[in-house]
N, C-alpha and C positions, 0 to 999 in steps of 0.2 A: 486579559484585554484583547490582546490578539484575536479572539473566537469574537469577541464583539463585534472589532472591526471588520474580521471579514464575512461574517453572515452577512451585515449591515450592506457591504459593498455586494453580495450576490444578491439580498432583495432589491437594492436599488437597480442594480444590472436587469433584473428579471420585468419591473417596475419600464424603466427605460425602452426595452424591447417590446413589450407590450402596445405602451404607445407608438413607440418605432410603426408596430403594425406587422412585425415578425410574426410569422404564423407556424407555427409549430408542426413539422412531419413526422409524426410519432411511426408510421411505416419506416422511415427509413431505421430508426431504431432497434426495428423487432422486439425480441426477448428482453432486449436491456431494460427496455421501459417499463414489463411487466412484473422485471423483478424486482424493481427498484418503488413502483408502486406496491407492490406485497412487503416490503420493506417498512415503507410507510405507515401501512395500515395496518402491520401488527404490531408497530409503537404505538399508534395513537387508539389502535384497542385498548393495551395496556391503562390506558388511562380512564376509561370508559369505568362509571361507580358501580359497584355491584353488591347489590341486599346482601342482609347480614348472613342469611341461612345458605346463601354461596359460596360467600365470599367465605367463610367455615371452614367450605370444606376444600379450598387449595391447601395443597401442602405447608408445613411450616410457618401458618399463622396464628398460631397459639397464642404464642406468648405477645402478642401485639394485641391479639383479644381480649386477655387477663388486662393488661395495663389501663383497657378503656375503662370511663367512668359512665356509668348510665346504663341507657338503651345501647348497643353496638349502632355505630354512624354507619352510612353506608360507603366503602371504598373501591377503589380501586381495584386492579389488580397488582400494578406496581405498588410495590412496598415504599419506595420513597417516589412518588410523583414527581415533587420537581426534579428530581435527576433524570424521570421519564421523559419529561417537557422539557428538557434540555437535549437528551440526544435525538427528538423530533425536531428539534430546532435545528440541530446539526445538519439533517439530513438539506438542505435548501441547498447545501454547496452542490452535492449529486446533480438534485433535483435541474437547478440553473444549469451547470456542464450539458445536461442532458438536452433540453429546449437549446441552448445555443449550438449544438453542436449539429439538431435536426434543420437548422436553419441554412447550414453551410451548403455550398455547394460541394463538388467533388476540385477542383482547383484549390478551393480554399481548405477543404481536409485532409490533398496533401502537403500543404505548410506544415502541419501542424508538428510529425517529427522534429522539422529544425528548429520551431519554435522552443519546444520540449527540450530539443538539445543545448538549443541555448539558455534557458532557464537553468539546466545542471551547469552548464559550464559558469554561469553569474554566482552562482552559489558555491561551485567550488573555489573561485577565486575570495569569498567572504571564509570559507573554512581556513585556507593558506593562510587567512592575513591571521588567522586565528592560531595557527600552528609556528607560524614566524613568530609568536610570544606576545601579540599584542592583544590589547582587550576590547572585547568587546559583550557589551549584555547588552538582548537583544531587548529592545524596550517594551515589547508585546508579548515576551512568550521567556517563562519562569525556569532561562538554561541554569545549565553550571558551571562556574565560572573556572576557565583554564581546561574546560573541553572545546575538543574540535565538532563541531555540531553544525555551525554555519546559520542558518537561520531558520532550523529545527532548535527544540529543547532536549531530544535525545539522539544519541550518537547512533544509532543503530536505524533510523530512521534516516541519520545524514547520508549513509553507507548504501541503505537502499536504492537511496534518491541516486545517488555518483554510481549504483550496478545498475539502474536503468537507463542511465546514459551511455555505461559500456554497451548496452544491446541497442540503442537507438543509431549508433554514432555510425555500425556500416550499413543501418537500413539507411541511411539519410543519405550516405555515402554514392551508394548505389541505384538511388532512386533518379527516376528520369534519362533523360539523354545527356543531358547539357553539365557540363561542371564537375562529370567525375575525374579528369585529370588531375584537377584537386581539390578536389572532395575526399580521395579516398587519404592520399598523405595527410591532410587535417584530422580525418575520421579518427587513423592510427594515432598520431599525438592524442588526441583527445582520450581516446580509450587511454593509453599510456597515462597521462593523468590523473584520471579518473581511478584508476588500477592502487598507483601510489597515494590519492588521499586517501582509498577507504582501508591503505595500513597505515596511516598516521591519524586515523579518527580512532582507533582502537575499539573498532566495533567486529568481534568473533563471526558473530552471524554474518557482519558484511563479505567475508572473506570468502563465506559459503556461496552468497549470491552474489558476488562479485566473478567468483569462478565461473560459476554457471550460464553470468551473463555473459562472459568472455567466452564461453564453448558454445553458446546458442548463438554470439555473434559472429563466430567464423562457421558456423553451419549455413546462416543467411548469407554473407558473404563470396562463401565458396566456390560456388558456379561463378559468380562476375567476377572474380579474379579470377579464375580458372581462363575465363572468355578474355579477358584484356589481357593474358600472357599466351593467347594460342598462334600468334607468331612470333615468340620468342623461343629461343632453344629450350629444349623438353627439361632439361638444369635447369632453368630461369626458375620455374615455379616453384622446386621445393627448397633452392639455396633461398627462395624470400620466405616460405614459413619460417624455415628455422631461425633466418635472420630475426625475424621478428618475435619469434617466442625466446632466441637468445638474449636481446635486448634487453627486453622487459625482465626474462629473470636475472640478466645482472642489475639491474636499475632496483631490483626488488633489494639482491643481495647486497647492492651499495644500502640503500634504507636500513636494512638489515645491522650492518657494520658499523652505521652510524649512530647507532639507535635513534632512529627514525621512527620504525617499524612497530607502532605504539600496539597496533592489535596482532601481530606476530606474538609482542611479550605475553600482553595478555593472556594469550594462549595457554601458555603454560605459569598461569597464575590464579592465585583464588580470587575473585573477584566476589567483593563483597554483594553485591548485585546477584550476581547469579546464583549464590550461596544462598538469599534471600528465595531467592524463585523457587528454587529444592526444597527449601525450609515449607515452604508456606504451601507444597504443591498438594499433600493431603490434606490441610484445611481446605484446601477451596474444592478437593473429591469429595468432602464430606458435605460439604453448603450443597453440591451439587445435588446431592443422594437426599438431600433433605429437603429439597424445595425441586425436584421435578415430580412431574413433567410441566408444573405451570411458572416457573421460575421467580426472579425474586424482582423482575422489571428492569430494563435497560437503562443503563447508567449507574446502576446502585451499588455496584460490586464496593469501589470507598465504605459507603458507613456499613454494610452489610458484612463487610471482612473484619471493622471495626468491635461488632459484635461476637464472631466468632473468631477471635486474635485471641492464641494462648499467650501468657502473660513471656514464657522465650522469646517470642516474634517479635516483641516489644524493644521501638526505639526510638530515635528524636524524629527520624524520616516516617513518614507512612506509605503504608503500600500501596498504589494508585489500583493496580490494574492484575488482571493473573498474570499479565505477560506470556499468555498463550490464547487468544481469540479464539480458537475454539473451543476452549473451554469455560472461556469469558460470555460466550455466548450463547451456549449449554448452560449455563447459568442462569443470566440474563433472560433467556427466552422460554428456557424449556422444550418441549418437544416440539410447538407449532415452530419456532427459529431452526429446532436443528432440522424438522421437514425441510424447513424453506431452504436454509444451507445445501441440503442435499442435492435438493433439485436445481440449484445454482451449479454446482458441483458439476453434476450429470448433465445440464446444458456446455458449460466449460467444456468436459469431457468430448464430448460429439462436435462442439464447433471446430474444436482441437485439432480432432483426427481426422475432420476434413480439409483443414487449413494446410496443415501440415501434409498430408499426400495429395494436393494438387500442386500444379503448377509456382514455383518462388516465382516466377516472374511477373505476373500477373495479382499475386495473390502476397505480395509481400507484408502490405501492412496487416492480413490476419493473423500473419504468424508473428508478428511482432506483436500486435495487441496478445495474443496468445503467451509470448514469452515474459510480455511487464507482468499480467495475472499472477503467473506462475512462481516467478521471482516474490510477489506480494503474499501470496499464497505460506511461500515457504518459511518466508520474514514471519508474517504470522504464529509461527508455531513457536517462538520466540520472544515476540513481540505483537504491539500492539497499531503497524501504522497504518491502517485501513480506517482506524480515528480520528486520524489527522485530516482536515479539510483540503490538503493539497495532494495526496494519495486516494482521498473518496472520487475529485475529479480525474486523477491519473485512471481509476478503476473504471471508471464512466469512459474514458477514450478509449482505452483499452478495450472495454469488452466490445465498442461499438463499432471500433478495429476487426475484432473478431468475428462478432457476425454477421457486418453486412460481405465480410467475403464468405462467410461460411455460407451465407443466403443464395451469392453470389454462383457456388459452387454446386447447390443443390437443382438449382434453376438450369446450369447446362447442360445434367444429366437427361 
């Protein structure tokens, strides 16, 4: 129900603006916009009927040929269409982020960090109330009940969400003239928060990008406290790093002591979960090997796995997803997807390594859109949350983060 409501609310949003009279500046976009329309249009190829003496000859449609009765109808490419027509439908959350976001001004894009931060920080307080023992299901989206998730249904997606707030909180911090006296002590608590839900959500992966966002976010930070302690004795600056990495690893080791530290345990646990993902990782090399390079249609990995489930794998839950997107989407797509991937990849790649060797000061929100990617990127290879409609729009700010300064960058050479 969740995915209902909120399509429903981006077409009406998208509906709304229209009339508004918002005119859409797909330039300020660049590349965003064009990968996100190839995006599009090789879902809703998938769907496009295709005569029988074609459609033959994709890989791995055999046995769907045998079961017809008659003449062969004419199909598709996806093998289950509606689940194709469904993650075309998905795509509208992107698609709206992207129109609203061409519409802003620069004022109003750079809000958007603290907006962002505030959004994590709303939801870490729903995961707490969740980890204080009390309950909650969320009435739109099918959690589990007595996980720390917050207003995600999986925990690894909560974790994500609370590591791109550790990397938001000292761009935000440090953004502007005005407010960093305290901005930057709030910045710090908040990371500190942030730090300890993603060990009491006992999400493994989180801890990886949790890290990560903590060491990219004292890389963007570093020069401005470097600069707000350049009249303080030459002591001052590194008795407060250690301060502050002392802190937080006793704060960690009290979680720890406590048993708090739900994904510490984890760690060194079998997790029925993940035991699952191993299990199941060469059935889904062998789906792969059997239906590229035209794949099997996006969305379909569910009844498609269903099919190829040795009768081991078998049990009351079923497996949604591979739990690793790119291979879900190697899948899914076949070769025209992993092209397109690539070259998603390769633009990443180049906006990257201009973001990152010019100027933090000037150029901070690319490196920061740069670092959400990155962290989502990595999440991915685990997981699944670039699916979720509130990670599709993070990816859209993000990348648009990315390249209008990488644009920005290229223009004052």
């Amino acid at each position: 129900m969740g995915q209902v409501v909120t399509r429903s609310a981006a077409w009406l949003t998208l509906v709304i603006a229209i009339l508004c009279g918002l005119k859409p500046d797909i330039i300020k976009t660049g590349a965003v916009a064009w990968l996100l329309l190839a995006a599009l249009l090789l879902v809703l190829l998938q769907l496009v009927p295709l005569p029988p003496a074609v459609w033959t000859l994709l890989p791995g449609r055999g046995p769907f040929l045998e079961s017809a009765l008659g003449a062969p109808p004419w199909r598709p490419w996806a093998i289950v269409p509606w689940a194709t027509m469904n993650a075309a439908s998905s795509l509208i959350v992107p698609v709206v982020t992207l129109y609203l976001l061409s519409v802003l001004d620069d004022d109003e894009r750079e809000r958007l960090p603290g907006i962002l931060l505030g959004m994590v920080f709303l939801s870490t307080l729903l995961g707490l109330w969740q980890f204080c023992g009390f309950s909650f299901n969320h009435p739109l989206v099918n959690d589990t009940d007595g996980s720390v998730s917050s207003i995600f249904a999986n925990r690894n997606h909560f974790a994500l969400f609370l590591a791109i707030g550790c990397l938001v909180a000292p761009v935000w911090a440090f953004s502007g003239l005005q407010g960093r006296h305290w901005r930057a002590p709030v910045a710090f608590a908040l990371v500190t928060l942030f730090a300890l839900t993603i060990l009491a959500t006992g999400s493994r992966s989180g801890i990886l990008t949790g890290l990560l966002a903590i060491g990219m976010g004292l890389m963007f930070s570093w020069r401005d406290i470097r600069h707000a302690f350049r009249r303080a004795p030459r002591w001052a600056f590194p008795v407060l790093v250690a301060a502050i990495i002392g802190i937080i690893a006793l704060l960690v080791l009290i979680s720890i002591a406590a048993d708090r530290a739900e994904s510490i345990n984890r760690a060194f646990e079998l997790d029925p979960g993940e035991d699952m993902r191993r299990r199941g990782l060469p059935t889904v090399l062998a789906m792969i090997g059997a239906y590229f390079p035209a794949g099997t249609g996006f969305g379909s990995f569910d009844p498609m796995f269903r099919i190829y489930e040795p009768l081991g794998l078998l049990k009351r839950t079923y497996f949604n997803h591979a739990h690793n997107d790119f291979l879900e989407i190697l899948l899914d797509g076949g070769l025209p997807a992993l092209v397109l991937l690539l070259v998603a990849l390769g633009w990443y790649i180049r906006a990257s390594t201009r973001a990152w060797r010019a100027d933090p000061a000037y150029y901070g929100l690319a490196r920061l859109g740069s670092g959400i990617l990155l962290l989502i990127l990595v999440a991915s290879v685990f997981d699944y949350p670039a699916r979720t409609p509130i990670f599709m729009a993070i990816i859209v700010i993000a990348a648009i983060w990315l390249g209008q300064g990488a644009s920005r960058i290229a223009l004052r050479r």
